[in-house]
C-alpha positions in Angstrom: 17.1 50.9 -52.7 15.1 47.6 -51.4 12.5 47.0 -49.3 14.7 46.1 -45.9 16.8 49.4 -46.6 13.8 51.1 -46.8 12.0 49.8 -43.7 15.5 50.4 -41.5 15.7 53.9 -43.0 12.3 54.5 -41.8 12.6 52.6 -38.0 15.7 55.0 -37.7 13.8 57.9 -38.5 11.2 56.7 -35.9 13.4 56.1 -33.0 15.4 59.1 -33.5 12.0 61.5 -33.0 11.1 59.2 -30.0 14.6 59.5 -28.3 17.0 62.0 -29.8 21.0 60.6 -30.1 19.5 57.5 -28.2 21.9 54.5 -29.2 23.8 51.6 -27.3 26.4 51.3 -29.4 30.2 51.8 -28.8 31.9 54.8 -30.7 35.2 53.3 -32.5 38.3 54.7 -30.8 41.8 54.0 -31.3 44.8 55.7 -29.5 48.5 56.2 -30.5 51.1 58.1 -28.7 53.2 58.4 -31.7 50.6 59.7 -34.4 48.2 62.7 -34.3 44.8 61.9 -33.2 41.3 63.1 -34.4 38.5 63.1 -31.8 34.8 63.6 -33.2 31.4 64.4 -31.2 28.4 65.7 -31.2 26.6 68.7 -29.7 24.5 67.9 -26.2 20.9 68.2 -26.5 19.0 71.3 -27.7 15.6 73.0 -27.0 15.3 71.6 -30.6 16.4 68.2 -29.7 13.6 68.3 -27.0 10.9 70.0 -28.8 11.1 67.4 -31.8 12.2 70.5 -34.3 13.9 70.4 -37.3 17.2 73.0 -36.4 19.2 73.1 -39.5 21.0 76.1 -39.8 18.8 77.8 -36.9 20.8 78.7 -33.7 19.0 76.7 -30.9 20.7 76.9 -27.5 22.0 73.5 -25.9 19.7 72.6 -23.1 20.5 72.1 -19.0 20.8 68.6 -19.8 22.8 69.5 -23.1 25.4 71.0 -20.9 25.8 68.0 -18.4 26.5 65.8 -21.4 28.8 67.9 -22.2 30.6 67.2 -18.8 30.5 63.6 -19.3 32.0 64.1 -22.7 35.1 66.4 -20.6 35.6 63.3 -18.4 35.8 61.2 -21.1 38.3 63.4 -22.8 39.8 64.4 -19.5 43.7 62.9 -20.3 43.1 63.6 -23.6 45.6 65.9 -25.3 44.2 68.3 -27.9 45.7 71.2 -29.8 43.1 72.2 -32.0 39.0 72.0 -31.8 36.9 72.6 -35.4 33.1 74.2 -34.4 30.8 75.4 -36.6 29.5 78.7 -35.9 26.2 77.4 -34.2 26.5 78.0 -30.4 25.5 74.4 -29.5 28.5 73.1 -31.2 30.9 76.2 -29.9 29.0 75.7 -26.7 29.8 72.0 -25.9 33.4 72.4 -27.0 33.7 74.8 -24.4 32.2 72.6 -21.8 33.7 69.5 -23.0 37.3 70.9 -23.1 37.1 73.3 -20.1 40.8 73.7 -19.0 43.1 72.4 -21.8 45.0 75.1 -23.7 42.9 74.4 -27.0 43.0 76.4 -30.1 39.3 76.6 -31.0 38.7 77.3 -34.9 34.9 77.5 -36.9 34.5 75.8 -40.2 31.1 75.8 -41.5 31.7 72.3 -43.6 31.4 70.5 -40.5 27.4 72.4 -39.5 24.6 70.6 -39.4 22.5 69.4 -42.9 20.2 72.6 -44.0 17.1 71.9 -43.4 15.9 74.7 -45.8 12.2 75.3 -45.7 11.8 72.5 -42.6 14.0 74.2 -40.2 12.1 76.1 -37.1 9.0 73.4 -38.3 7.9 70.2 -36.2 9.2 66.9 -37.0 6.3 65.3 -35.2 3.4 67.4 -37.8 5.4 67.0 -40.5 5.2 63.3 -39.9 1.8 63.0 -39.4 1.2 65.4 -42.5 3.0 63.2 -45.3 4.4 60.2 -43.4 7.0 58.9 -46.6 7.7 62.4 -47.4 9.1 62.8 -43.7 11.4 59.7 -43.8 13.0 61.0 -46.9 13.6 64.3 -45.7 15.6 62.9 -42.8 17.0 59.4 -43.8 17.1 59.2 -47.6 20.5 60.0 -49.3 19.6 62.4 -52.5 16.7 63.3 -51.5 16.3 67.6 -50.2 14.2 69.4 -48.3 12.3 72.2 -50.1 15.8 74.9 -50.4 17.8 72.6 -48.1 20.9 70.3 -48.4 20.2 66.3 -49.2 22.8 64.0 -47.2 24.8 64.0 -50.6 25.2 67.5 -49.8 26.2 67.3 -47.0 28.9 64.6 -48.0 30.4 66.8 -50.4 31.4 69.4 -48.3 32.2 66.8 -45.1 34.6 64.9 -47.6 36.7 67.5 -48.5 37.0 69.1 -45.2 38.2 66.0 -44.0 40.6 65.6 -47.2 42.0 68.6 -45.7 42.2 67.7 -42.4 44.0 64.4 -42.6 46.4 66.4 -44.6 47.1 69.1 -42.1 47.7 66.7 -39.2 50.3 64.4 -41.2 52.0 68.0 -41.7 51.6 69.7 -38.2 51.1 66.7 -35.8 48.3 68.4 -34.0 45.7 66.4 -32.7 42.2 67.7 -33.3 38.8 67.6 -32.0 35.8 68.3 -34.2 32.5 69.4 -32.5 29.9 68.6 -34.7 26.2 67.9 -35.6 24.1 64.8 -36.2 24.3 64.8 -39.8 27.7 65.9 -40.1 28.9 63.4 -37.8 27.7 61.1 -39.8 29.1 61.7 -42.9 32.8 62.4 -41.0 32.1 58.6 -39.7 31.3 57.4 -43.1 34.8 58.8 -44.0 36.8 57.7 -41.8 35.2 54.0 -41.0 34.2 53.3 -44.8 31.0 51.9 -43.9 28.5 51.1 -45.8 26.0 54.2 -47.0 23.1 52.6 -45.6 24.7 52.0 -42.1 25.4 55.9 -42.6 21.8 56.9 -42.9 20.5 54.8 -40.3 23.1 56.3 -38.0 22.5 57.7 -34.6 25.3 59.3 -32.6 24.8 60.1 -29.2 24.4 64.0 -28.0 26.9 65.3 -26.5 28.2 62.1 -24.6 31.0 60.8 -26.0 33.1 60.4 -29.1 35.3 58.5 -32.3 39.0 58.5 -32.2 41.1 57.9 -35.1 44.8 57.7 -35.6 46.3 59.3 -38.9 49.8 57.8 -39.7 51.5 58.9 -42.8 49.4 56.0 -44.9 46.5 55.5 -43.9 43.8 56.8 -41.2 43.1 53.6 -38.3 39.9 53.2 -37.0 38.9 49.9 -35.2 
């Protein structure tokens, strides 16, 4: 890794504890109305989120403002036609599915290859002390690829798992036709983006989706998956 990676790994890392799922820029999305469609977002903000805490695995509830990002996601997928939605079993992502897709006769499944990056002995700790307590340590732990918390997942964990739920995924829509919407987490998003898009691993880590807001759409023909 070289020095610029390493500086924009660790201004990510800084702007994402200053302004959690804080970005300006467009989510790809492509439509067909003849090929199934996979929709991807993120959970709306948590007391976590707003309290600068490391959440991992830890079920922390999705915030007032968490659930009115959650109704601007719902616009946004108001015409949207959806069969199926993937959670993990963390309430915030089974909480702003429900929200988001209030009213459409959705199918709602839990698949725990699409939670959030374990945080192991970090999770329930302070992002802002830990920081401040070992500064390179800190951007490691959140931006750095093979690098783990103390018993938690590093992002090429976290790939692993994403990567082959997505393997099966693509495969299950060329066979049923059902379009699918994955509510997901920061990390996890990431890595189902890095899939899809084929972008480069350090555009992955430096990655910030927004919370709860909006989404990616992607169209799977029999070939190949389109992204824009």
């Amino acid at each position: 890794m070289n020095t610029d990676e390493v500086v924009r790994l660790t201004v990510s890392a800084l702007k994402s504890l200053i302004k959690p799922g804080g970005t300006k820029k467009k989510l790809p999305k492509i439509e067909s109305k003849k090929y199934p469609e996979i929709y991807v977002f993120r959970h709306g903000e948590t007391f976590d989120n707003r309290n600068r805490v490391f959440s991992g695995w830890r079920d922390s509830k999705i915030t007032e403002v968490g659930k009115k990002q959650a109704r601007v996601l719902g616009e946004k997928l108001r015409e949207k036609e959806i069969d199926v939605c993937i959670t993990s079993r963390l309430s915030r992502s089974i909480d702003t599915a429900k929200i988001a897709l209030k009213g459409k006769k959705v199918k709602f499944e839990v698949d725990d290859r699409v939670i959030e990056r374990d945080y192991g002995k970090l999770s329930g700790t302070s992002k802002i002390k830990n920081l401040e307590d070992d500064p390179v340590k800190a951007v490691k732990y959140r931006r750095f690829y093979d690098f783990a918390p103390p018993k938690g997942e590093s992002m090429k964990m976290v790939k692993g798992r994403v990567f082959e739920f997505c393997d099966e995924l693509v495969k299950r829509v060329r066979k049923t036709g059902e379009n699918v919407a994955i509510s997901c987490h920061g990390n996890s998003m990431k890595m189902i983006r890095y899939y899809f898009e084929k972008l480069k691993l350090i555009d992955v880590l430096v990655q910030e989706n927004p919370l709860g807001t909006d989404y990616t759409e992607y169209v799977v023909t029999p070939k190949e998956v389109k992204v824009l």
